[in-house]
FIBA-770745 format. One line per 10 residues: number of its first residue (from 0); for each residue z, x, y of C-alpha. Coordinates in nm, 3 decimals. Layout:
REM FIBA-770745
NUM = Z/X/Y | ...
//
This chain:
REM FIBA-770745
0 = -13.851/15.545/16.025 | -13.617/15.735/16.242 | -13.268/15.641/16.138 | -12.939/15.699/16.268 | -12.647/15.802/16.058 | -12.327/15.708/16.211 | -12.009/15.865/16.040 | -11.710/16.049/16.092 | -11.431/16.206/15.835 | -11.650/16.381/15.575
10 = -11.757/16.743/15.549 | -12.026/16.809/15.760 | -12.296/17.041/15.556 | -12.254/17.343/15.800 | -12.314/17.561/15.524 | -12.423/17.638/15.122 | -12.052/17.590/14.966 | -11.968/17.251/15.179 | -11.931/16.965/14.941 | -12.194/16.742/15.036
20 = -12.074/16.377/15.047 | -12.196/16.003/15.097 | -12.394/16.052/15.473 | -12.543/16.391/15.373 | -12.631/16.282/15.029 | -12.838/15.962/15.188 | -12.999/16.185/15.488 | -13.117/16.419/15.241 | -13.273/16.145/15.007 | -13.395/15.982/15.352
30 = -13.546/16.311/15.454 | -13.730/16.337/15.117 | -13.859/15.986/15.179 | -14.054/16.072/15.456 | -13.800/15.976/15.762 | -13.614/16.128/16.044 | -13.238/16.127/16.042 | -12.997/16.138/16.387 | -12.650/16.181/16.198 | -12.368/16.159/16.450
40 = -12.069/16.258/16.370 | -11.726/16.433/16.509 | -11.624/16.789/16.607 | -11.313/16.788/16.426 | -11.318/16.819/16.056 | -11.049/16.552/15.879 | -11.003/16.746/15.562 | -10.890/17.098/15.700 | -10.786/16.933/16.057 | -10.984/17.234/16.228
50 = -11.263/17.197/16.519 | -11.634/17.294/16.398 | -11.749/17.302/16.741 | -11.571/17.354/17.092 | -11.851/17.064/17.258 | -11.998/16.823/17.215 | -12.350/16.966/17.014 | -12.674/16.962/16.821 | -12.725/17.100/16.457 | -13.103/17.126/16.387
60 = -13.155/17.167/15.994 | -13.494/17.070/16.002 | -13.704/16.888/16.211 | -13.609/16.559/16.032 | -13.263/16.635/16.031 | -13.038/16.665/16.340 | -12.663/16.643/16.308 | -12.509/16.553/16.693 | -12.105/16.671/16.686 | -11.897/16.509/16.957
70 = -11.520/16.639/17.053 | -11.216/16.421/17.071 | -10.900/16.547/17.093 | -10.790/16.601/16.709 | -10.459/16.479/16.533 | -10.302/16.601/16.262 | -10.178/16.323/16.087 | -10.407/16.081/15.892 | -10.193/15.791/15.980 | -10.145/15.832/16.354
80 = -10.169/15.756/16.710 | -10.332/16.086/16.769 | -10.584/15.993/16.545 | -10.645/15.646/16.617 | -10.691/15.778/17.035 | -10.944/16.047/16.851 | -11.165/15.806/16.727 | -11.153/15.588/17.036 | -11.277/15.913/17.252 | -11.521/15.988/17.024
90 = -11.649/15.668/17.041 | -11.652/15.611/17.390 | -11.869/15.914/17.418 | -12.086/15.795/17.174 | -12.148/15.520/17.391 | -12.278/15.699/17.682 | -12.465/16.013/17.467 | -12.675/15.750/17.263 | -12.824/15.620/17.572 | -12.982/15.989/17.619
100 = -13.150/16.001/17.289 | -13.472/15.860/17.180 | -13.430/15.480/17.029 | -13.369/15.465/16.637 | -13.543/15.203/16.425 | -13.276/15.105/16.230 | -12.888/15.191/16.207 | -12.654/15.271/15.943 | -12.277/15.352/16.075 | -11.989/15.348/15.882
110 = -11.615/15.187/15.853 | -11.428/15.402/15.936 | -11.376/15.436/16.204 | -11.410/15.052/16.305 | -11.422/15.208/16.680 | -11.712/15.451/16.661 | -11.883/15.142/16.437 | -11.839/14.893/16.703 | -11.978/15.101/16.938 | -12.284/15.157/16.706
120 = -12.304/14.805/16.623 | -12.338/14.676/17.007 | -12.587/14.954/17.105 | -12.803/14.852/16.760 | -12.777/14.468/16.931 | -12.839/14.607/17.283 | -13.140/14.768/17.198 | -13.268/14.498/16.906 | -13.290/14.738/16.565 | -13.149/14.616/16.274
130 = -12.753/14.753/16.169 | -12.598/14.879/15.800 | -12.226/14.870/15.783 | -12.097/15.050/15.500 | -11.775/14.955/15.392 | -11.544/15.279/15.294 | -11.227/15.220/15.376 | -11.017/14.902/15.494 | -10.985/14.995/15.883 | -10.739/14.892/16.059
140 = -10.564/14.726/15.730 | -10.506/15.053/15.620 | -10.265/15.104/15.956 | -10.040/14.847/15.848 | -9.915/15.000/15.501 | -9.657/15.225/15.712 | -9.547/14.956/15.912 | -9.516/14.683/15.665 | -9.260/14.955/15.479 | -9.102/14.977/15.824
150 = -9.073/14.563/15.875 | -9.317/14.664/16.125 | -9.578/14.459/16.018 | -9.604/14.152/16.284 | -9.572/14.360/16.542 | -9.892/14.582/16.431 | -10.099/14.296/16.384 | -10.042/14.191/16.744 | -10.047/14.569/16.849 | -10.362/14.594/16.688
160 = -10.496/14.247/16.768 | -10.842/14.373/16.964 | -10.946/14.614/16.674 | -10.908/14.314/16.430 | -11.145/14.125/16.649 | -11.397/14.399/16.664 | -11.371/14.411/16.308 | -11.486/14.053/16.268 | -11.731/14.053/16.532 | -11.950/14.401/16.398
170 = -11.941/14.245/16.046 | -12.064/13.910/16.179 | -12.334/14.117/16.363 | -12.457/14.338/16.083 | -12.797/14.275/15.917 | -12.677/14.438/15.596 | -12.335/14.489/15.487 | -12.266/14.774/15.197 | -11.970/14.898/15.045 | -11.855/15.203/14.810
180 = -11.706/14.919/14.589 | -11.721/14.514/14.497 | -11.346/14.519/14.606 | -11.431/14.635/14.996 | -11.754/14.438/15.028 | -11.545/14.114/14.913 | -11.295/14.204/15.208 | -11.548/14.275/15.457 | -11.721/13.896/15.336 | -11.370/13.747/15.311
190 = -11.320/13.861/15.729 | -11.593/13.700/15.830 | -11.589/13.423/15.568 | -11.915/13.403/15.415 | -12.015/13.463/15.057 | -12.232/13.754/14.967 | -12.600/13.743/15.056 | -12.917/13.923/14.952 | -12.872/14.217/15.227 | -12.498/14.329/15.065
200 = -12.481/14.559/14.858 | -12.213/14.761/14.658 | -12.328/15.156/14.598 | -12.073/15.331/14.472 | -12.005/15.735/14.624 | -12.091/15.930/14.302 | -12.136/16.317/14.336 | -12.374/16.550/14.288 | -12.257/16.855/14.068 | -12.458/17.161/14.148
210 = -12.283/17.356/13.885 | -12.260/17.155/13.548 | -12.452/17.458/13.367 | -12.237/17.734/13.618 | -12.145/18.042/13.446 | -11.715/18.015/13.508 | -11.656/18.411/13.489 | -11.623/18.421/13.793 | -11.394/18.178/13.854 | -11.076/18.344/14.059
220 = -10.838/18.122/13.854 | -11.014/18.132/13.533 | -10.702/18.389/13.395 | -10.453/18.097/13.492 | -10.615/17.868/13.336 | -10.633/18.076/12.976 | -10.487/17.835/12.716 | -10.340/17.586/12.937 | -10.437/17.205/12.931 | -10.512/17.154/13.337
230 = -10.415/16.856/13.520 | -10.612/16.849/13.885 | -10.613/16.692/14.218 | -10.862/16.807/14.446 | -10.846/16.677/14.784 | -10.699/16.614/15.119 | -10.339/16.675/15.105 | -10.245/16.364/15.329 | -10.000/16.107/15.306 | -10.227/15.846/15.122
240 = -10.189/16.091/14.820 | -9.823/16.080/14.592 | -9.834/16.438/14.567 | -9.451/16.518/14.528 | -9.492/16.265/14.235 | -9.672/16.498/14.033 | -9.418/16.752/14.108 | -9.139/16.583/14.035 | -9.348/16.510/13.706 | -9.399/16.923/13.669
250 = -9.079/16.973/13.682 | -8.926/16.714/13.396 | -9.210/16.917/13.214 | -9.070/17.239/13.287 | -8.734/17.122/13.173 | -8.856/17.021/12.872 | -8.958/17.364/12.807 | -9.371/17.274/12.799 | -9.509/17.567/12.911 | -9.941/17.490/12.800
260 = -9.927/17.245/13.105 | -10.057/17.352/13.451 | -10.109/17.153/13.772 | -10.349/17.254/13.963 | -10.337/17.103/14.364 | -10.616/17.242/14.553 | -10.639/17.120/14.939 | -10.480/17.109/15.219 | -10.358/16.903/15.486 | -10.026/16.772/15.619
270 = -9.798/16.775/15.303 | -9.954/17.131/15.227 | -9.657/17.324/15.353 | -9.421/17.102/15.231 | -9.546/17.125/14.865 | -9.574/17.485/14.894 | -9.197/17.497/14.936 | -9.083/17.276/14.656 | -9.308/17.483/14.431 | -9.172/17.822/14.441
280 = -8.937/17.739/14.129 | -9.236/17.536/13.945 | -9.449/17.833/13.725 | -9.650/17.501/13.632 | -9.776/17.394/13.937 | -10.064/17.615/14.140 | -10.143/17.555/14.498 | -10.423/17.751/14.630 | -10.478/17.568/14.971 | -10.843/17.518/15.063
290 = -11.101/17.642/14.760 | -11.495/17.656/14.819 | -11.698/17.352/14.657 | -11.823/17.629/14.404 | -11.464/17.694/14.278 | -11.376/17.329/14.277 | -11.644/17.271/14.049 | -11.542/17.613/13.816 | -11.192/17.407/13.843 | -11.331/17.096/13.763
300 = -11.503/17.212/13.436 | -11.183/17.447/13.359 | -10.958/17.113/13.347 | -10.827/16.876/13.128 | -10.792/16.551/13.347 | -10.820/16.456/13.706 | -10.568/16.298/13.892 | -10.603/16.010/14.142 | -10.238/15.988/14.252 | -10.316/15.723/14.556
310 = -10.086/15.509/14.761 | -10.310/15.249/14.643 | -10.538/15.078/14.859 | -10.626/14.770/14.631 | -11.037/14.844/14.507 | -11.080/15.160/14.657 | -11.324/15.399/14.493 | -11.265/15.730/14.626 | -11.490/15.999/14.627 | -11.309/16.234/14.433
320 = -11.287/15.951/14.130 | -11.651/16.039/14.070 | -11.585/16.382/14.128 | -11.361/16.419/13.851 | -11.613/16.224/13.634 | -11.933/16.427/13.667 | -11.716/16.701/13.491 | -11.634/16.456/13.233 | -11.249/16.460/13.350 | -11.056/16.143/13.172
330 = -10.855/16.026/13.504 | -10.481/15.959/13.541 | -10.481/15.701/13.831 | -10.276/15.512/14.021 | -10.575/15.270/14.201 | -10.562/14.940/14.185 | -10.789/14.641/14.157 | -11.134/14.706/14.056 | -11.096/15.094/13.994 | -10.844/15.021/13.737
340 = -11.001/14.746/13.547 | -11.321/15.019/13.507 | -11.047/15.279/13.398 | -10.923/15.032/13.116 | -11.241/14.892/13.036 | -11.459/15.206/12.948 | -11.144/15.412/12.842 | -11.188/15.676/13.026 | -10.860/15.729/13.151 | -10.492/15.630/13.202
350 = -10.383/15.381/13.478 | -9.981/15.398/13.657 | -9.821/15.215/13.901 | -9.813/15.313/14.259 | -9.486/15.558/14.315 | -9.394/15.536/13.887 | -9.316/15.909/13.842 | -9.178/15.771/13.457 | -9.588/15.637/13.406 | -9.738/15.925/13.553
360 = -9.520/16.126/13.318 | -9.612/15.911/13.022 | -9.996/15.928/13.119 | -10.019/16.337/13.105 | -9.760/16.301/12.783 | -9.968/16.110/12.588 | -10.315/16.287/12.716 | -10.183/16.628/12.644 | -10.043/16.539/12.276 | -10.336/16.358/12.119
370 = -10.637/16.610/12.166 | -10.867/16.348/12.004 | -10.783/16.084/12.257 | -10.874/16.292/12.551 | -11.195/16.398/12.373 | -11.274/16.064/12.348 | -11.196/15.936/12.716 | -11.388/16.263/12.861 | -11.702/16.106/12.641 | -11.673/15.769/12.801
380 = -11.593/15.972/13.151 | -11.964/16.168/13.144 | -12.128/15.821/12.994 | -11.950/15.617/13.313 | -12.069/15.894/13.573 | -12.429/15.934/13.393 | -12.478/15.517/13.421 | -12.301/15.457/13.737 | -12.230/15.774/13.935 | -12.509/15.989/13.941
390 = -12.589/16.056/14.288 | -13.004/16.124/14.293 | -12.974/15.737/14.191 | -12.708/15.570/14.394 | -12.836/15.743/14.711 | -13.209/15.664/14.606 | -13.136/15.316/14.578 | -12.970/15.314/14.866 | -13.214/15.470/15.108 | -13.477/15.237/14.969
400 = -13.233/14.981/15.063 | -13.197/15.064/15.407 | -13.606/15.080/15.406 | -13.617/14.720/15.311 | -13.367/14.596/15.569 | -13.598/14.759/15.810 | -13.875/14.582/15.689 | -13.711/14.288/15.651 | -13.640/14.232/16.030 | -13.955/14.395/16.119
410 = -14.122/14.140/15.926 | -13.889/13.855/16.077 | -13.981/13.974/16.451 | -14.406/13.946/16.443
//
């Protein structure tokens, strides 16, 4: 088959020490399986908010493999106009480029962005191959948070009226719908108001560790970490993320005079500067910035739990959830829905409340005092990720998916 890979917002495997996520993990498997892959994607790169290309261009990494990069106009913020006119440009260029390249057989684009998936969606109908939506975030739901705090709400949904009706109409259209949880593939069925069918599927992100056996002495922060129990967050430092909440937690632990705690915040992004000035009186809380995948692994395996500090999106599964788990990280979490009913049902972690600086601080104060307890939860942690997050399986299973919804219309065509 020659597929196309549609998917903007993770890192794009430019080189060795990029972490690879969801879309390269499936080309790779797809690759292995025999097919081409066509992944397009966008110039700018969300995490560090930098360009990776100044035009639109090719990346040939084999001669199955072509990554196609096309420029909007950036943004800064997550949550933003500047982003949301991004995405459209990118997707409008989409929409003249594909007509240039040679026909795929079958489709797989994800949400988000619901713009550059539309697109995707009517050329797959246009041109009569069959179309996977993956379901990874709730776009353009996820708009409205801001504005409901703002009594804002009404007025988005009509603002953002036409995107709700693309929404409905490229799930409608899709052949397959999948989703990185149970919790998004119910929304995306609930918009269009079927149950779910045969062709749906839920396949969660998981991670592939490259380092699980890694040799830490060279670790740069190995000396900070001597003999301190190390509380992590690895990620984009965006406004989805409650990361002045763990401050405000470090420093009701410095006051109480705990001084074997560390928090280590590795990322960057638009609340990085702001952090970095609250911290300068916090000896318990390290920033870095941006770290290599290598190092965030070395910190990872260095750590004593991972935190998911999320302005909750009800049943999302984030990527860095499974993340923290193939290093057999108990998780202190603040998702809701389906994410937390896992945490609590396997033990392998410590749910909060959305914005509860008092929970968060109970969570690390009760993980950090009972040694046995965390032992425990980082046991269930590795037996969670080994059953239900290990990448060569998800992504297996998923490419053969994709091979059977292929088959599945081909077979419905003769």
């Amino acid at each position: 088959m020659n597929v196309w890979l549609i998917q903007s917002g993770e890192p794009l495997p430019l080189n060795d020490d990029i972490r690879k996520m969801r879309t390269a993990l499936l080309a790779d498997v797809l690759v292995e399986r025999g097919h081409s892959v066509y992944w397009w994607s966008s110039a700018f790169e969300h995490q560090r908010k930098i360009w990776l290309s100044e035009k639109d261009r090719e990346f040939h990494f084999s001669p199955q493999l072509t990554l196609r990069v096309i420029r909007g106009c950036g943004y800064r913020g997550n949550i933003s106009i500047a982003r949301y006119i991004d995405h459209k440009i990118v997707a409008t260029k989409f929409k003249m480029q594909s007509r240039r390249v040679n026909k795929p057989d079958i489709v797989v684009t994800s949400m988000p962005c619901h713009q550059l998936a539309y697109e995707s969606m009517l050329y797959a109908r246009l041109n009569r191959v069959p179309l996977v939506v993956d379901i990874r975030d709730l776009w353009p739901d996820t708009f409205l948070g801001p504005l409901q705090k703002a009594r804002l709400y009404k007025l988005g949904r009509i603002a953002l009226a036409l995107d709700f009706a693309k929404l409905s109409y490229l799930l409608q259209e899709a052949d397959s719908l999948v989703a990185m949880s149970q919790g998004c593939l119910d929304w995306g069925l609930n918009k269009i108001g079927r149950p779910q069918g045969r062709w749906d599927k839920v396949f969660y992100h998981g991670y592939k560790n490259r380092l699980k056996n890694a040799d830490l002495g060279d670790f740069d922060y190995l000396d900070k970490f001597k003999n301190k129990q190390v509380f992590v967050f690895v990620g984009t430092f965006g406004d989805s993320y409650e990361l002045r909440l763990i401050l405000e937690v470090a420093r009701r632990f410095k006051g109480n005079g705990k001084k074997d705690l560390l928090f280590f915040l590795a990322g960057t992004g638009e609340q990085y500067e702001r952090l970095k000035a609250e911290v300068a009186d916090l000896p318990n809380v390290l920033l870095p910035g941006w770290i290599e995948a290598s190092d965030i692994e070395k910190a990872l395996f260095s750590s004593w739990a991972g935190i998911v500090p999320c302005n909750s999106v009800k049943n999302a599964a984030p990527n860095k959830v499974f993340e923290y788990l193939s290093a057999g990280l108990p998780l202190i979490s603040s998702l809701e829905g389906e994410m937390a009913d896992l945490i609590e049902h396997h033990a392998m972690g410590l749910n909060y409340r959305p914005g509860d600086a008092e929970g968060l601080y109970n969570c690390i104060q009760k993980l950090s005092t009972n040694s046995g307890l965390r032992s425990k939860m980082a046991a269930n942690a590795s037996r969670f990720y080994e059953e239900f997050g290990d990448a060569d399986r998800i992504y297996a299973e998923y490419a053969e998916h994709v091979e059977k919804v292929f088959e599945h219309r081909k077979s419905r065509k003769s």
